[in-house]
N, CA, C and O atoms as CSV, one atom per row, in Angstrom:
chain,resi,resn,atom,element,x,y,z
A,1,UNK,N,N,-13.944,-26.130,-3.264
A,1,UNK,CA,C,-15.066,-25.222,-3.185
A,1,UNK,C,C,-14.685,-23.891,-3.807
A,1,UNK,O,O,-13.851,-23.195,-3.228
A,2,UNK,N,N,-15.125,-23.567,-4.720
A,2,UNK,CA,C,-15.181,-21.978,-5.543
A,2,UNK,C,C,-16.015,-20.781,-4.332
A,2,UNK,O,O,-17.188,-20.418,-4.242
A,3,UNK,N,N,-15.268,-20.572,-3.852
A,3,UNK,CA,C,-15.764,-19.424,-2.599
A,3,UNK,C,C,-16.454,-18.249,-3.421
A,3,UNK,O,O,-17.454,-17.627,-3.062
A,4,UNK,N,N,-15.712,-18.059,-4.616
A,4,UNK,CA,C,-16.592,-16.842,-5.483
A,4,UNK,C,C,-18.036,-17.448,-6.296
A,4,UNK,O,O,-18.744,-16.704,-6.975
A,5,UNK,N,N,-18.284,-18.713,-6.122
A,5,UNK,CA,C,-19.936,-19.234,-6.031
A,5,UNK,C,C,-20.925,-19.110,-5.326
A,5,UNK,O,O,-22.089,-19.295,-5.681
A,6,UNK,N,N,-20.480,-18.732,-4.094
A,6,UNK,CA,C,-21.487,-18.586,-2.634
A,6,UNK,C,C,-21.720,-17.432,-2.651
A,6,UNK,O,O,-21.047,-16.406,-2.556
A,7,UNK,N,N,-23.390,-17.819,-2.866
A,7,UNK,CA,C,-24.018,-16.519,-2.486
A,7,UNK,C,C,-23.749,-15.285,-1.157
A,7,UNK,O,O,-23.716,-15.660,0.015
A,8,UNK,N,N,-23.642,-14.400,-1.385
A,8,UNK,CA,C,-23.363,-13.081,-0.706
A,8,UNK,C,C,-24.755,-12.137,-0.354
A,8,UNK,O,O,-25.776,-12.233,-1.035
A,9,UNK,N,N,-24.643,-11.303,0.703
A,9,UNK,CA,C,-25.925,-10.018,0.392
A,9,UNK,C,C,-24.944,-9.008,-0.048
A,9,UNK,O,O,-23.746,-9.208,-0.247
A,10,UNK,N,N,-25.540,-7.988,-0.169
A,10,UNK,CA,C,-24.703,-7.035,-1.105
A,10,UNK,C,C,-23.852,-5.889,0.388
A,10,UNK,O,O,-22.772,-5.300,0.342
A,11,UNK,N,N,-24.815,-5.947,1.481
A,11,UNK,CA,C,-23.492,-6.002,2.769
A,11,UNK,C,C,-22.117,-6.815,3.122
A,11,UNK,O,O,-21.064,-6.300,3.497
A,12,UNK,N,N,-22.331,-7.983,2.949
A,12,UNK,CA,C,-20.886,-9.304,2.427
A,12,UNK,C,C,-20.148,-8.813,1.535
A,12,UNK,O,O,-18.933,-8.698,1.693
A,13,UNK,N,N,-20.793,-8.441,0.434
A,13,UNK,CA,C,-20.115,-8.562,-0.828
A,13,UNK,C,C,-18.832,-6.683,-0.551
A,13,UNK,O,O,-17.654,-6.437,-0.812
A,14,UNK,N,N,-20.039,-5.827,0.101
A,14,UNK,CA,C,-19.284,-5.122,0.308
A,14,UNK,C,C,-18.235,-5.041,1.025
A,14,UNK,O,O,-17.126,-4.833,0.534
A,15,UNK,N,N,-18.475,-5.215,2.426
A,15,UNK,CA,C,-17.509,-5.886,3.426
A,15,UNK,C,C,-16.276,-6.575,3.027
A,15,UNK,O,O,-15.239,-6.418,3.671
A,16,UNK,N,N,-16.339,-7.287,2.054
A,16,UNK,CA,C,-15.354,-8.349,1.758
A,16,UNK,C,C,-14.881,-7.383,1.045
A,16,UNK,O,O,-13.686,-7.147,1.223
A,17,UNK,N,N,-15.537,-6.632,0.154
A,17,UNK,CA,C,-14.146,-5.806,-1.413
A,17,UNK,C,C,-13.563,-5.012,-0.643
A,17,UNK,O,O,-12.339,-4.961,-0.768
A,18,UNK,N,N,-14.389,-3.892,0.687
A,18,UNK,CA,C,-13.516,-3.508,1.666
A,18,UNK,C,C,-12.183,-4.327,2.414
A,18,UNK,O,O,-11.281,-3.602,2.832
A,19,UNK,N,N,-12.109,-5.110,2.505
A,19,UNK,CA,C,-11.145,-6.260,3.293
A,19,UNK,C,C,-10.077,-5.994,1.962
A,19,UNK,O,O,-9.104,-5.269,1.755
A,20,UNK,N,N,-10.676,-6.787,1.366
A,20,UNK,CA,C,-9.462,-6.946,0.133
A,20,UNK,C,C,-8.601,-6.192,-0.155
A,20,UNK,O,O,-7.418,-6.455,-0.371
A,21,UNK,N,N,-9.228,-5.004,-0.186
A,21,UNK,CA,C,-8.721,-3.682,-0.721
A,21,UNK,C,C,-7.716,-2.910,0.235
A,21,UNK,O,O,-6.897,-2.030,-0.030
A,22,UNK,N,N,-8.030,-3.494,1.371
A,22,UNK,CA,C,-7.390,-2.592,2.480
A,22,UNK,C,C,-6.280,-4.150,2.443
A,22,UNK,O,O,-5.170,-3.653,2.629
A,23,UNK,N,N,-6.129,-5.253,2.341
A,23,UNK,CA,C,-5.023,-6.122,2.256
A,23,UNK,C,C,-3.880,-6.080,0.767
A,23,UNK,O,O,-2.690,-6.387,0.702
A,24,UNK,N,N,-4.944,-5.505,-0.444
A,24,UNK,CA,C,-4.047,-5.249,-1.045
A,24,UNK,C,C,-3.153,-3.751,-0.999
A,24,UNK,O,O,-2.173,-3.559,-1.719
A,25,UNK,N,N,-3.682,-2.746,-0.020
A,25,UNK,CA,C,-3.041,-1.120,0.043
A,25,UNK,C,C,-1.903,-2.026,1.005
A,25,UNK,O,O,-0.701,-1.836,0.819
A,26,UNK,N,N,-2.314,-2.881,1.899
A,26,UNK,CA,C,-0.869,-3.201,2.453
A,26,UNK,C,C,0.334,-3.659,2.047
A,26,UNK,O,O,1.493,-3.400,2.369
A,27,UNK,N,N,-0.209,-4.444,1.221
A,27,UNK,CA,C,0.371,-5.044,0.410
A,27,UNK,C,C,1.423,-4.314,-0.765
A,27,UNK,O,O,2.443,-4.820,-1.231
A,28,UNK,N,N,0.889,-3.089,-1.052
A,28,UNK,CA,C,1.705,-2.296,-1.722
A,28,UNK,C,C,2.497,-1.525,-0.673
A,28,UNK,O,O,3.661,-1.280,-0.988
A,29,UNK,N,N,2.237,-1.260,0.067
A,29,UNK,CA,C,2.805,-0.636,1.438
A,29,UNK,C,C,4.238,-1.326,1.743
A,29,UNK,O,O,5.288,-0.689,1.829
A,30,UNK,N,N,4.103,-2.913,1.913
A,30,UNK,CA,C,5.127,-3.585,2.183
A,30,UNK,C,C,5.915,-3.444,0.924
A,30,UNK,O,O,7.133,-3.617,0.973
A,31,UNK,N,N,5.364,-3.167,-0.124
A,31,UNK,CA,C,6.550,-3.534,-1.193
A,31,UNK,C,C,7.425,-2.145,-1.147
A,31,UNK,O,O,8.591,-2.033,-0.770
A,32,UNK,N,N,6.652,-1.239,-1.575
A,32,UNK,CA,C,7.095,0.364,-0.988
A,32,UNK,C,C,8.483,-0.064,0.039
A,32,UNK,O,O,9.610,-0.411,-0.315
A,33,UNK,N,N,8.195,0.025,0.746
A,33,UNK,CA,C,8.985,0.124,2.354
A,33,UNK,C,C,10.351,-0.978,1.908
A,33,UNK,O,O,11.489,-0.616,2.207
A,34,UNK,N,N,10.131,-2.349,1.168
A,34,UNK,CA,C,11.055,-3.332,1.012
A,34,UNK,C,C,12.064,-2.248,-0.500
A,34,UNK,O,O,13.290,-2.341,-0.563
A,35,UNK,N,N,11.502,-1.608,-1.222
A,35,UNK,CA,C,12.239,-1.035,-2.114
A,35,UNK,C,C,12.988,0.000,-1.149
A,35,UNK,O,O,14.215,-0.030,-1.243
A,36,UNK,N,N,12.509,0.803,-0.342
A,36,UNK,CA,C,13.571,1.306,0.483
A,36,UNK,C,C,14.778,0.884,1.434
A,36,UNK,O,O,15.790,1.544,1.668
A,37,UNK,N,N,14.387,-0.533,1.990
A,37,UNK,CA,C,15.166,-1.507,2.343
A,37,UNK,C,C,16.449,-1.514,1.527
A,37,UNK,O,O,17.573,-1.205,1.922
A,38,UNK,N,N,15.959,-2.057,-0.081
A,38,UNK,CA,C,17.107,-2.619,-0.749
A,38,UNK,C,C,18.026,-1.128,-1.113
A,38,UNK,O,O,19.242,-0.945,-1.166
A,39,UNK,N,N,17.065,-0.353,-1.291
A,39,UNK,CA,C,18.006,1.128,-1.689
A,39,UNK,C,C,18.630,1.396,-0.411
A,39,UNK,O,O,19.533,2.196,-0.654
A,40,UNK,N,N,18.611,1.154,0.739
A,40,UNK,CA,C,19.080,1.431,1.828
A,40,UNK,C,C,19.290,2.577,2.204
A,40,UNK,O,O,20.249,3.327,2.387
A,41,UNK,N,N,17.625,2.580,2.333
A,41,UNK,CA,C,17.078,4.054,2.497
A,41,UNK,C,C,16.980,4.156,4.324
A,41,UNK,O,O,16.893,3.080,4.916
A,42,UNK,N,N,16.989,4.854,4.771
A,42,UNK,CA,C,16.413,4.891,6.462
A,42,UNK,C,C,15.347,5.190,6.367
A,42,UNK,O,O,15.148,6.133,5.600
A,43,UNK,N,N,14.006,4.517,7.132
A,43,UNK,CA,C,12.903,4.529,7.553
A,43,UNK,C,C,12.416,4.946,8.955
A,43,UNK,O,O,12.573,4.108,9.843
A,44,UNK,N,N,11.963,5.884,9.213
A,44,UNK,CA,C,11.511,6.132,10.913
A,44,UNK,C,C,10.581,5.384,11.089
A,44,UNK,O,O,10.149,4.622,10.224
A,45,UNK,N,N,10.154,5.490,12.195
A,45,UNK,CA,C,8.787,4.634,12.927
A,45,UNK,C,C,7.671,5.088,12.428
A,45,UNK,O,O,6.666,4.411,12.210
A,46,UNK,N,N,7.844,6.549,12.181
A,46,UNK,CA,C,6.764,7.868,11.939
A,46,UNK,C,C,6.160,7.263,10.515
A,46,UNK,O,O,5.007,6.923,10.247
A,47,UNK,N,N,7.375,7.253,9.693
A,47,UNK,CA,C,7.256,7.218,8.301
A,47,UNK,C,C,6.462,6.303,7.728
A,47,UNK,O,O,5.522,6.422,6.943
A,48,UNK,N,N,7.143,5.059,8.397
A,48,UNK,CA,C,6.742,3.010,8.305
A,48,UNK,C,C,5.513,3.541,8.639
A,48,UNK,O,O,4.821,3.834,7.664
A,49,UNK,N,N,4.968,3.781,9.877
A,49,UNK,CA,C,3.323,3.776,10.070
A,49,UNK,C,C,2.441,4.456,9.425
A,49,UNK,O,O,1.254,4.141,9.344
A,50,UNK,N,N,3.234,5.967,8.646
A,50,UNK,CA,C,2.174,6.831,7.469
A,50,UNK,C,C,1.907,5.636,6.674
A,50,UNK,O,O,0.823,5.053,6.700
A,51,UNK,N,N,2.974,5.253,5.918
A,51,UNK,CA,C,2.983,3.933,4.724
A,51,UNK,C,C,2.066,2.953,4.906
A,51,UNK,O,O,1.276,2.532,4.061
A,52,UNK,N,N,2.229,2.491,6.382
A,52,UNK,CA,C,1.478,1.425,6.352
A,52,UNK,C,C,0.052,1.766,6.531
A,52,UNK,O,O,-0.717,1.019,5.925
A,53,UNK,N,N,-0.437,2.636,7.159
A,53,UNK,CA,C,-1.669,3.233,7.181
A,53,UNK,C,C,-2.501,3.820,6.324
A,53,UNK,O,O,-3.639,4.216,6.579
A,54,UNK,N,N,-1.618,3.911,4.735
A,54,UNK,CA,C,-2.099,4.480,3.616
A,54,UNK,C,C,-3.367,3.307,3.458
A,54,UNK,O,O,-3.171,2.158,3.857
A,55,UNK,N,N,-4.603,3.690,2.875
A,55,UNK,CA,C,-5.534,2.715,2.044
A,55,UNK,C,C,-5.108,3.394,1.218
A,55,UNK,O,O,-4.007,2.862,1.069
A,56,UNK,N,N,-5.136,4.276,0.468
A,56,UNK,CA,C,-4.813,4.422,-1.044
A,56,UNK,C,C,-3.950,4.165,-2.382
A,56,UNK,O,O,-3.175,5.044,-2.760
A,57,UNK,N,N,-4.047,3.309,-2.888
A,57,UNK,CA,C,-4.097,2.375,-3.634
A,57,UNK,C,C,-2.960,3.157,-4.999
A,57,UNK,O,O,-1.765,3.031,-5.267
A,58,UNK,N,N,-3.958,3.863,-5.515
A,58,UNK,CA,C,-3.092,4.848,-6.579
A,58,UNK,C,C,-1.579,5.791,-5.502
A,58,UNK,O,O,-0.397,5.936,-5.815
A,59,UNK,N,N,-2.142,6.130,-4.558
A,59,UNK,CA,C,-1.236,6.936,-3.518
A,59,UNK,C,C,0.058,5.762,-3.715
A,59,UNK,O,O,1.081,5.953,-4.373
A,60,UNK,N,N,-0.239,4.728,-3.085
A,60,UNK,CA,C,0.935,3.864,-3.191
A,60,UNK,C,C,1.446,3.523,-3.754
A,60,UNK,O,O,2.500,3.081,-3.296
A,61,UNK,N,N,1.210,3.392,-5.282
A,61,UNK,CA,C,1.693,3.314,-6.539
A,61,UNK,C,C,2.307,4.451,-6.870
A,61,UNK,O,O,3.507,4.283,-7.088
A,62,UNK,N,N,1.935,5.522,-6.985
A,62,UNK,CA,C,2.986,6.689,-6.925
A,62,UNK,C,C,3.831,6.996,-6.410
A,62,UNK,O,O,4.451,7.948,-6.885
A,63,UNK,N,N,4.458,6.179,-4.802
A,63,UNK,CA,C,5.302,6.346,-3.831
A,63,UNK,C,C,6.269,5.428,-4.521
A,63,UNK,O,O,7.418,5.722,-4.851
A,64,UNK,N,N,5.836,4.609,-4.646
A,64,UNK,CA,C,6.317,3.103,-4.986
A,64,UNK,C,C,7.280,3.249,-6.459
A,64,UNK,O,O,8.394,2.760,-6.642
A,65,UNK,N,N,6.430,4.119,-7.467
A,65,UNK,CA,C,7.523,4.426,-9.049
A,65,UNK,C,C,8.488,5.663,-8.708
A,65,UNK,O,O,9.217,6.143,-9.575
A,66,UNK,N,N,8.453,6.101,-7.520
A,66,UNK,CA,C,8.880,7.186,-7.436
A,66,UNK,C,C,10.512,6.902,-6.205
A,66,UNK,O,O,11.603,7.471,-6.206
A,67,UNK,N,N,10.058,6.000,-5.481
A,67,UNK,CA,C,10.992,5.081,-4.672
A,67,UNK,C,C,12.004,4.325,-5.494
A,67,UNK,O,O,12.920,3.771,-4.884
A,68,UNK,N,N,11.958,4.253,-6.564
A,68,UNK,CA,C,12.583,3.711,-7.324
A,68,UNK,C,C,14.210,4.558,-7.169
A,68,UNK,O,O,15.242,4.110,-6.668
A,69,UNK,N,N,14.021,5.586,-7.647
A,69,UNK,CA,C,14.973,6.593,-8.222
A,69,UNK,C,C,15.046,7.812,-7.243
A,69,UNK,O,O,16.048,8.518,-7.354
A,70,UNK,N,N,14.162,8.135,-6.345
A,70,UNK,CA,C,14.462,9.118,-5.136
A,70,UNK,C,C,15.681,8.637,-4.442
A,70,UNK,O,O,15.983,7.497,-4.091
A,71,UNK,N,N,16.401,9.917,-4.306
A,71,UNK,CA,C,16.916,10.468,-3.161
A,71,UNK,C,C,17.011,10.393,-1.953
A,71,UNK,O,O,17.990,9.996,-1.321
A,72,UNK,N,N,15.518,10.948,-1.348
A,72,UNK,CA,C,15.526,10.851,0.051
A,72,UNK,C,C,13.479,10.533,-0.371
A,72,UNK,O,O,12.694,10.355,-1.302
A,73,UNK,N,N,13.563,10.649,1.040
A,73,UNK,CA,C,11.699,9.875,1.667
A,73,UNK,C,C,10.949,11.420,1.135
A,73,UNK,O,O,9.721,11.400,1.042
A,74,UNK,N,N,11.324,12.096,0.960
A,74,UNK,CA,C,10.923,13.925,0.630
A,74,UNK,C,C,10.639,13.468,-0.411
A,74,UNK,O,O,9.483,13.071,-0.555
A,75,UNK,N,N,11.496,13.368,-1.408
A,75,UNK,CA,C,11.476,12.707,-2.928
A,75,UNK,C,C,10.104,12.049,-3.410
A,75,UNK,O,O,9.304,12.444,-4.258
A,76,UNK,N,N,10.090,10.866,-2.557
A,76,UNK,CA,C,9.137,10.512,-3.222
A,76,UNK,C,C,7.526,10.836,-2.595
A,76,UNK,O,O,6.472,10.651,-3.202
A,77,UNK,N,N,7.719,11.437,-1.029
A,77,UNK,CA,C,5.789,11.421,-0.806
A,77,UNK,C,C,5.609,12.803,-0.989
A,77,UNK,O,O,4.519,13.281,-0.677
A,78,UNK,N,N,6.455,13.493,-1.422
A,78,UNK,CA,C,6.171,14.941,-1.813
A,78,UNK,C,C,5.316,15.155,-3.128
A,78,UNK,O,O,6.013,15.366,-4.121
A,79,UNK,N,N,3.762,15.143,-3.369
A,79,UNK,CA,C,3.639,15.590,-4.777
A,79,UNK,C,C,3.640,16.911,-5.178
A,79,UNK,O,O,3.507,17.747,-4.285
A,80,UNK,N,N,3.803,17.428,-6.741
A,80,UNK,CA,C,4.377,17.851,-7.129
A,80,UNK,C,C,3.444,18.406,-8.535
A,80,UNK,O,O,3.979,19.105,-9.395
């Protein structure tokens, strides 16, 4: 079954890109947080839950190229 065939109202349709969107900000969230892992960065409780609570999408992508090569957690959610 092609689930993107079934008709929607345009409340569904919204609902659902909301869903998505907030599974893919997590989704960058987890990757974020796993690049600090491997850099063996320390994470607080405080920190993990800003991250994970981000919806913003571009926000997390900027944490995320910036996690790369930071220093410390300042480094990278500090903009600039």
């Amino acid at each position: 079954m092609n689930v993107d065939a079934v008709p929607e109202s345009e409340a569904c349709r919204e609902l659902r890109m909301l869903i998505e969107a907030r599974g893919e900000a997590r989704g960058e969230a987890r990757m974020l947080l796993q690049v600090f892992a491997v850099r063996g960065m320390a994470v607080d409780d405080a920190f993990r839950e800003r991250v994970m609570q981000c919806d913003d999408r571009s926000l997390l992508e900027r944490w995320h190229a910036r996690a790369i090569t930071a220093q410390t957690l300042d480094d990278v959610i500090n903009e600039r």
